[in-house]
N, C-alpha and C positions, 0 to 999 in steps of 0.2 A: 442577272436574274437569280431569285434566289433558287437552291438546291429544294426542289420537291421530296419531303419524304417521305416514304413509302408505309404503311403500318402490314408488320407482317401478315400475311394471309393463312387462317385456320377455319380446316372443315370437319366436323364436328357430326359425326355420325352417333345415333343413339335409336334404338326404337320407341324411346320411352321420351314421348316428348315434351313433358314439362324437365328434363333432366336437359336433353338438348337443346330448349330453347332457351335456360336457365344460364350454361355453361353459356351459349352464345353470344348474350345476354351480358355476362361478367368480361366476356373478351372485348368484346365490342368496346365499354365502359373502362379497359386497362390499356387501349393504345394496341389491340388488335382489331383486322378486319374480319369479320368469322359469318360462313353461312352453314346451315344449319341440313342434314339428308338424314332422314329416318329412316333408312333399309341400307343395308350394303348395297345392292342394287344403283340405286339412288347416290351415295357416294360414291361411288368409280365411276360414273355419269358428270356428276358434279366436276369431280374433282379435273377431267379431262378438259371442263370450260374455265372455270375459277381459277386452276394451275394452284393450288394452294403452298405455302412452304410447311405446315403441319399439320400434320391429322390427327383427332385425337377421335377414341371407335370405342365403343363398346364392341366386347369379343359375343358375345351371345343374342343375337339377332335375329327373329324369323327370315327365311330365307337366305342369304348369304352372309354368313358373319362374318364378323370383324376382320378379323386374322386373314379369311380369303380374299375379304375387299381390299384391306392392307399390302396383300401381296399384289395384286391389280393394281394399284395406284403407286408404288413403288415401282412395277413394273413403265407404268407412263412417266414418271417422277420420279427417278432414283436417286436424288437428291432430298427429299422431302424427310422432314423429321416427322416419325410415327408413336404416338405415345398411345397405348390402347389400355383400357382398365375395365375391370369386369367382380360383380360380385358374385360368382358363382365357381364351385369345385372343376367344371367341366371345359375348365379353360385350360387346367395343365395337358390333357392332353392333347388338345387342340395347338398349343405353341409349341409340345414335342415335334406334331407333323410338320409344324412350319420352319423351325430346325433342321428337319431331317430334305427339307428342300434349301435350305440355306436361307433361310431371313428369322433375322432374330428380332424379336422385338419389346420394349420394354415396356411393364406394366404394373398399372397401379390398381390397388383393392379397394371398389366400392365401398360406402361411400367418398369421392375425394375432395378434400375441403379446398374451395378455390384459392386458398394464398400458397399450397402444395403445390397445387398446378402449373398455378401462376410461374411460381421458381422454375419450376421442371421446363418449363418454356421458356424462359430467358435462360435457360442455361446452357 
């Protein structure tokens, strides 16, 4: 039988959802599986059924951002690669706090053009 293979799994939290369904969208179409949560809320929900291998989050979210849902789902999946990107000032402080609990996480500046991503995911 031949070896089934797997395409990696990405959940994709955004509030703004022609940006998330966009990113989903281009995953989908490059040899990933990707579902799509508009709230932090929503992602750490998600991600507990999908089991995802990466997240990628906007930090600035009504209700639970990024950064808190990140730490939630690292928390069920601490193996999961997290890439969160945000175009707003209000995120340095927001990744100090999350520092100062011990998860660091790496991020990229709105807008990010999908062949960036793309790398940053297969790397």
């Amino acid at each position: 039988m031949p070896d089934i293979i797997t395409k990696p799994k990405v959940l994709v939290a955004d509030d703004e959802r022609v940006i998330a369904d966009t990113l989903a969208m281009i995953l989908n179409q490059s040899g990933f599986q990707a579902r799509v949560a508009y709230t932090g809320e929503k992602a750490v929900e998600l991600a507990s059924e999908f089991q995802p291998d990466m997240l990628i989050s906007d930090v600035i979210m009504g209700g639970l951002n990024g950064i808190d849902a990140a730490i939630r789902i690292r928390q069920l999946l601490p193996s999961i690669k997290i890439l969160l990107f945000s175009g707003q000032a209000a995120t340095a402080d927001l990744l100090e706090k999350a520092r100062t609990q011990g998860y660091e996480f790496e991020i990229l500046a709105k807008p990010v053009h999908p062949q960036d991503l793309l790398a940053r995911l297969r790397s």
